[in-house]
C-alpha positions as CSV (number, residue, x, y, z in Angstrom):
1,X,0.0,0.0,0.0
2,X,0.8,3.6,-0.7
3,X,1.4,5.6,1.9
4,X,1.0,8.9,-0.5
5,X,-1.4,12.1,1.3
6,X,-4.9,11.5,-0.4
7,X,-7.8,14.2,-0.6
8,X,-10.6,12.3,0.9
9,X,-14.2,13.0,2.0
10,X,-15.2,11.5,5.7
11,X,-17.1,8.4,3.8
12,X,-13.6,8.4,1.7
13,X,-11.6,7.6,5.0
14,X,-14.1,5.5,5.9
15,X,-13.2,3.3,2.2
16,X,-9.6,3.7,2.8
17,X,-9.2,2.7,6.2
18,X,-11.0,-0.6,5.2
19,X,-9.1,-1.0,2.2
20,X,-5.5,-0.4,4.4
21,X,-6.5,-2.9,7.1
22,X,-8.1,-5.2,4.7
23,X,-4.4,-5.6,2.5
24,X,-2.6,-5.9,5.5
25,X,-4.5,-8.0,7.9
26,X,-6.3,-11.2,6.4
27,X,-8.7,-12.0,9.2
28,X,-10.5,-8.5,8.4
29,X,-14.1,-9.1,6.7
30,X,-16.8,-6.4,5.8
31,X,-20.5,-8.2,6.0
32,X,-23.7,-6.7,5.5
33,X,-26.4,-5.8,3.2
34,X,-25.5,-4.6,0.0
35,X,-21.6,-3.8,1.0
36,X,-20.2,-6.2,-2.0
37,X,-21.9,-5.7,-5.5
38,X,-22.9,-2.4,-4.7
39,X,-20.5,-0.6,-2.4
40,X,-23.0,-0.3,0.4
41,X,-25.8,2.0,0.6
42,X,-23.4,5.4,0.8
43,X,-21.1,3.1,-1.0
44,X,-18.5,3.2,1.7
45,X,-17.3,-0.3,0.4
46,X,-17.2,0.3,-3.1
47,X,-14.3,-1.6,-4.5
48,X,-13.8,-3.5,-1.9
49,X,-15.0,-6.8,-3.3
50,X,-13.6,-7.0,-6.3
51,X,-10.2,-6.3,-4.9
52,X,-10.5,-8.5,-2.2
53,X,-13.2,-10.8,-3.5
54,X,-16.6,-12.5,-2.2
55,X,-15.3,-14.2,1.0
56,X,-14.2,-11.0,2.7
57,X,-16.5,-8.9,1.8
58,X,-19.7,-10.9,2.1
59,X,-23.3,-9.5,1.0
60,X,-25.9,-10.5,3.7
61,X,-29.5,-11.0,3.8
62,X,-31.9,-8.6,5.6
63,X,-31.1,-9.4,9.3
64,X,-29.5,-7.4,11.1
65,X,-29.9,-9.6,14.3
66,X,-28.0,-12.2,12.0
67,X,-25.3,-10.0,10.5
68,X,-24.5,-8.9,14.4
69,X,-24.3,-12.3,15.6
70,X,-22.4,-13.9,12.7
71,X,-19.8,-11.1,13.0
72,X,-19.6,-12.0,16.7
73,X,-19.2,-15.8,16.1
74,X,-16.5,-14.8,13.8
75,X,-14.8,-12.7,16.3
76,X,-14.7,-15.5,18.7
77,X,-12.5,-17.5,16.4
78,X,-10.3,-15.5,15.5
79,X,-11.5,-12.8,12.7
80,X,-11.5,-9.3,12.6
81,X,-15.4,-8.9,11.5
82,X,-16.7,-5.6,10.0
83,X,-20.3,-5.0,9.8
84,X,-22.5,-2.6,8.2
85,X,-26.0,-1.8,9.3
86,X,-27.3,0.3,6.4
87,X,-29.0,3.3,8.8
88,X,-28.9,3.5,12.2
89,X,-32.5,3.1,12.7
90,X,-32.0,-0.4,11.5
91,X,-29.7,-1.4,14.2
92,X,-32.2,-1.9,16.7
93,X,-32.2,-5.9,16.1
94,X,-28.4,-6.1,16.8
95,X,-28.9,-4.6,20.2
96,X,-29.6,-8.2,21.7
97,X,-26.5,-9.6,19.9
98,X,-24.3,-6.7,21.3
99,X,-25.8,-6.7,24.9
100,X,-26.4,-10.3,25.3
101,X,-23.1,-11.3,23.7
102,X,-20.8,-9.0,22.4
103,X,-20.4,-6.8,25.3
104,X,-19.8,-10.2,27.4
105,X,-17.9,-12.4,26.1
106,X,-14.2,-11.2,27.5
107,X,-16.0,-11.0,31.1
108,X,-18.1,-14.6,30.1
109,X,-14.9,-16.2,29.1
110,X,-12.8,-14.4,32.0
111,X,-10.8,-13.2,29.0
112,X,-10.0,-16.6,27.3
113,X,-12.3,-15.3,24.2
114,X,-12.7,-11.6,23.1
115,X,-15.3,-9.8,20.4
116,X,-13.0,-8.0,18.1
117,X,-15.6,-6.7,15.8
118,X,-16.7,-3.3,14.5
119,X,-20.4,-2.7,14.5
120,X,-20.7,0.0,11.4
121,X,-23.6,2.5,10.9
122,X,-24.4,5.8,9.1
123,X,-26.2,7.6,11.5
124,X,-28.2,11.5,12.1
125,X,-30.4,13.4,10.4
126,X,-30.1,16.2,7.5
127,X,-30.7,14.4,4.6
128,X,-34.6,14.6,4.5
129,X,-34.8,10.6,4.5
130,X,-37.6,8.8,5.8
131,X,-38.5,7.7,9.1
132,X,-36.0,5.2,10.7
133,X,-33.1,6.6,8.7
134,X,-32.2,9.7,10.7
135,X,-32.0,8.5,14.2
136,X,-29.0,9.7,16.6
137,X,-29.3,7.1,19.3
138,X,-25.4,7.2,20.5
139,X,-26.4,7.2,23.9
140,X,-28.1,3.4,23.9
141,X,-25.0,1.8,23.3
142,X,-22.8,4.0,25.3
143,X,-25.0,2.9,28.2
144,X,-24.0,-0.7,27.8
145,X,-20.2,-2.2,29.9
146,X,-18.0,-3.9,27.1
147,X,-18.8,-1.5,24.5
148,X,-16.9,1.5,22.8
149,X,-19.1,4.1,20.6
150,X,-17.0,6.4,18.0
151,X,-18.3,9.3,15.9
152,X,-15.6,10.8,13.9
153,X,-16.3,14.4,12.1
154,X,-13.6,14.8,9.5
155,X,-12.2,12.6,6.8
156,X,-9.2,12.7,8.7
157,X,-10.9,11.4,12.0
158,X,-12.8,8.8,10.0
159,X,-9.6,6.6,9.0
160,X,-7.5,7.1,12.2
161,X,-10.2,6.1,14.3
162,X,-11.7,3.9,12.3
163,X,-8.1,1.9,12.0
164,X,-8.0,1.7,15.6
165,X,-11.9,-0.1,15.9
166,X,-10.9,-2.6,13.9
167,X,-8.0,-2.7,15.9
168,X,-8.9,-3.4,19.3
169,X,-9.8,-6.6,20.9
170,X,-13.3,-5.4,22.0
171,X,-16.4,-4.7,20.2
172,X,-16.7,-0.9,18.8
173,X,-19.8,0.6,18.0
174,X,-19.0,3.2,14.8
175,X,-21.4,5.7,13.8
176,X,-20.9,7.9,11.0
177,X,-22.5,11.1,10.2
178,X,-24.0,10.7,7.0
179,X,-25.1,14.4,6.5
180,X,-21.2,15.2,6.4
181,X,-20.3,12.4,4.2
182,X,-19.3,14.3,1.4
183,X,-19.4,17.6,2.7
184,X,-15.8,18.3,3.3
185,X,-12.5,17.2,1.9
186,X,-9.0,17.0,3.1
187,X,-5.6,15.7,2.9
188,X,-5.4,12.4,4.7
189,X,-2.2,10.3,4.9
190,X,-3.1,6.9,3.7
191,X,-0.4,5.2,6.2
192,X,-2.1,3.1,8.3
193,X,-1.9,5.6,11.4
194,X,-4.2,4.6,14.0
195,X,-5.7,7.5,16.1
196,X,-6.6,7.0,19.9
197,X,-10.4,6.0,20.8
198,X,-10.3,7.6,24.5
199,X,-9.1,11.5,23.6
200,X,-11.6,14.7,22.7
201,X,-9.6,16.1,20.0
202,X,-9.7,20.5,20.6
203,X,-10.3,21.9,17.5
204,X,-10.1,25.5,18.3
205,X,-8.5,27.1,21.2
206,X,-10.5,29.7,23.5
207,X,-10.7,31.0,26.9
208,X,-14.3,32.5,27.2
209,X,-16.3,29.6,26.9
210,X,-15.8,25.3,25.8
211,X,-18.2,24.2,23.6
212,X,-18.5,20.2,23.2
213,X,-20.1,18.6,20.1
214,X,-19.0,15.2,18.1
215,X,-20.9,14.1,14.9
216,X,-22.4,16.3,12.0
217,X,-23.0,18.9,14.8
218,X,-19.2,19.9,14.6
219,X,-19.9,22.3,11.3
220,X,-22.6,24.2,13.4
221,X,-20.6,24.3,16.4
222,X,-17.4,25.4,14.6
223,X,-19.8,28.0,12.4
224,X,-21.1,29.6,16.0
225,X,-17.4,29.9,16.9
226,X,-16.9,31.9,14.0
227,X,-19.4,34.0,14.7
228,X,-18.5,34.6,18.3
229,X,-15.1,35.5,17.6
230,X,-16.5,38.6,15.4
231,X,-18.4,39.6,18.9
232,X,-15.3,39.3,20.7
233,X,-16.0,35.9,22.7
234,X,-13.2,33.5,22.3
235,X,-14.4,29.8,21.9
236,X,-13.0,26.8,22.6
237,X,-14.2,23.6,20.3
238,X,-13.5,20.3,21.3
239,X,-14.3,17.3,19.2
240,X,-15.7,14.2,21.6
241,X,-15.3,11.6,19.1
242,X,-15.5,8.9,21.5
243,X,-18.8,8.7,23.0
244,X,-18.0,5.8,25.3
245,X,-15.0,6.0,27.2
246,X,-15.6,10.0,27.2
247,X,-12.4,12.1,27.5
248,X,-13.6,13.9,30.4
249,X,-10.1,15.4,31.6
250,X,-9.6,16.9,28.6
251,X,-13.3,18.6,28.7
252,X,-12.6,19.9,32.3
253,X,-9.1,20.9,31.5
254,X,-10.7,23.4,28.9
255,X,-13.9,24.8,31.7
256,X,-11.2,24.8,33.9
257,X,-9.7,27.6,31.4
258,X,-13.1,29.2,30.5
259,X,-15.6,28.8,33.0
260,X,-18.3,28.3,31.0
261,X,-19.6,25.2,28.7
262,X,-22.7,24.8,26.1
263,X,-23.1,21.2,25.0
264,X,-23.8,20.5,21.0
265,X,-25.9,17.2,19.9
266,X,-28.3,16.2,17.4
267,X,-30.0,13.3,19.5
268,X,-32.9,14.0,21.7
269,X,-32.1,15.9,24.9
270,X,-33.4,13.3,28.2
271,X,-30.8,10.6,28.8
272,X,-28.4,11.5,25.5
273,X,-24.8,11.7,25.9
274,X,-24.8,15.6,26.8
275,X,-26.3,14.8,30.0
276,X,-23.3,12.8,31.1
277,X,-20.9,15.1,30.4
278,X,-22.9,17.6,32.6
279,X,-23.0,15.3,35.6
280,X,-19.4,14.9,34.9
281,X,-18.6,18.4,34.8
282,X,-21.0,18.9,37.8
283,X,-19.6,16.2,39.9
284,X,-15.5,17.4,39.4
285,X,-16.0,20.4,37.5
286,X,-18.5,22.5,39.4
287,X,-16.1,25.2,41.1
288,X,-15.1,26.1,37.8
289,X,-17.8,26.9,36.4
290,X,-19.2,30.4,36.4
291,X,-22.2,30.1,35.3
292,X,-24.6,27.1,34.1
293,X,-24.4,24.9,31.6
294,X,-26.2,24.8,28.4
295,X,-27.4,22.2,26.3
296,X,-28.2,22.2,22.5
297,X,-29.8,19.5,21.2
298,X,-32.5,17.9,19.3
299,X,-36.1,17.1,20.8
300,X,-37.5,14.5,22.7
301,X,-39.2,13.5,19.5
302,X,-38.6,11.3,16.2
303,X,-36.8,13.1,13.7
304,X,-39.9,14.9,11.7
305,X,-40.5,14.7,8.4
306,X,-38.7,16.6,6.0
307,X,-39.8,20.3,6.1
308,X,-39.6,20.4,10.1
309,X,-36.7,18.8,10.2
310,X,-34.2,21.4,9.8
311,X,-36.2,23.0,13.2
312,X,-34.9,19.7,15.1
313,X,-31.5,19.9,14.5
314,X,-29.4,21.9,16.0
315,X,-28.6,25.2,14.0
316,X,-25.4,28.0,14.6
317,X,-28.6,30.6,15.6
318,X,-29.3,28.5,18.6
319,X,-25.4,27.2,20.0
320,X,-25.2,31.5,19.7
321,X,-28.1,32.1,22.1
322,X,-27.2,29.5,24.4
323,X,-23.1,30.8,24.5
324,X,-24.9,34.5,25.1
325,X,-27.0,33.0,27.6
326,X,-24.0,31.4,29.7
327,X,-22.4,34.6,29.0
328,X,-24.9,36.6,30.7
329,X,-25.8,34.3,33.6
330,X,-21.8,35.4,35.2
């Protein structure tokens, strides 16, 4: 494999780190619906099986409940299984798998059997699909002991990250956020560099206030920070990027600098991930802070249809008002 600097989009270092791990470790398979003949569904296989033919990259039928549990019986004997779950609101049917069995088999097996497997989804709204393709459900699997949950938000991000899922001896949950796909490009060395799955990554370096997002919800975020700037409030932007372990020290490191925190997420507000970093920043974090903490999110609803669904997610307009509000509560 080259290792030459490649312009990629985030589904692009999705492809490559696949294609990298796949050439260089023979126990890697991609399973799921569609992922051979026709690249996948966002075609983040495409290639794949003709380059590495029909037993490593195997098209499955429509059971999800099936493609999780063959991909963990795989893992148990020794394979590096990869499995794609075409939207995220079609993963609902692995959850027994991963629960039940994924999640337990190193503790089951008092570590004589592990689940290295990588559990891969598109997942978030903005695309105007239909019900069921939009969901932002993160926070079920971060819930669960045994699992890790990644979201990366830049080609970049997508490759390292996803090199070091595929990696690790445990199961990994990866989400990608399909609205962002293709929305960006940059130069990405196709090297086979791993990135860490237990850091935030800062973005942007401020001393007014931190704002937290991961996912699609890193354009807005970055867009408000922009913004701020012009009004003279200097904003700090971390990246989360691991959902499950969460990077806290590095998210109280940067209130510890400014004081203040709005949190940035697309999935609905009760019980979602923005909510645990709150209690973590309230349990170690709270004599920091000088004001409260904000949360931007989406609504305790399904995605709506279409028209209303650009009211659901959340926009640069609203991570503005809640910074001003944190702003003014000091």
């Amino acid at each position: 494999m080259s290792d030459q600097s490649k312009t990629m989009t985030l589904v692009d270092g999705v492809t490559n780190a696949l294609a990298w791990e796949m050439a260089n470790d023979e126990s890697v398979i991609c399973l799921g619906e569609d992922v051979g003949v026709n690249g996948g569904v966002f075609r983040a296989t495409a290639g794949l099986q003709e380059r590495f033919g029909k037993m490593r990259v195997i098209d499955t039928p429509l059971a999800e409940n099936m493609i999780a549990g063959l991909s963990i019986g795989m893992a148990a004997e020794g394979l590096k299984p990869v499995a794609e779950i075409q939207f995220m609101g079609f993963i609902y049917p692995t959850i027994d798998q991963m629960v039940c069995h994924a999640a337990r088999l190193r503790h089951r097996t008092r570590g004589r059997l592990t689940c290295p497997m990588v559990l891969r989804a598109p997942f978030g709204g903005g695309i105007h699909a239909p019900e069921h393709h939009s969901e932002s459900t993160e926070a079920l699997f971060a819930h669960i002991p045994g699992l890790k949950v990644v979201i990366p938000s830049s080609p970049a991000r997508a490759y390292g990250l996803l090199l070091a899922a595929i990696r690790d001896p445990d199961p990994v949950v990866f989400l990608e956020p399909k609205r962002i796909y293709r929305l960006n490009k940059e130069e990405v060395m196709d090297d086979g560099e791993e990135l860490p799955l237990d850091v935030c990554y800062v973005l942007r370096d401020g001393t007014d206030v931190t704002l937290v997002s991961w996912g699609a919800s890193i354009k807005e975020t970055l867009e408000a920070a922009d913004a701020l700037e012009e009004q003279g409030i200097s904003a700090e932007v971390i990246d989360l990027a691991t959902i499950k372990p969460i990077d806290m020290e590095t998210i109280l490191e940067s209130v510890g600098r400014t004081g203040r925190c709005v949190i940035v997420h697309e999935a609905a507000k009760t019980c979602g991930v923005g909510a645990e970093i709150a209690a973590g920043l309230a349990e170690h974090g709270m004599n920091a802070l000088l004001a409260p903490l904000v949360r931007v999110t989406g609504y305790d609803t399904v995605m709506p249809l279409f028209r209303m669904e650009k009211r659901y997610l959340p926009t640069t307009k609203r991570i503005l008002a809640a910074v001003h509000q944190t702003m003014e509560a000091a």
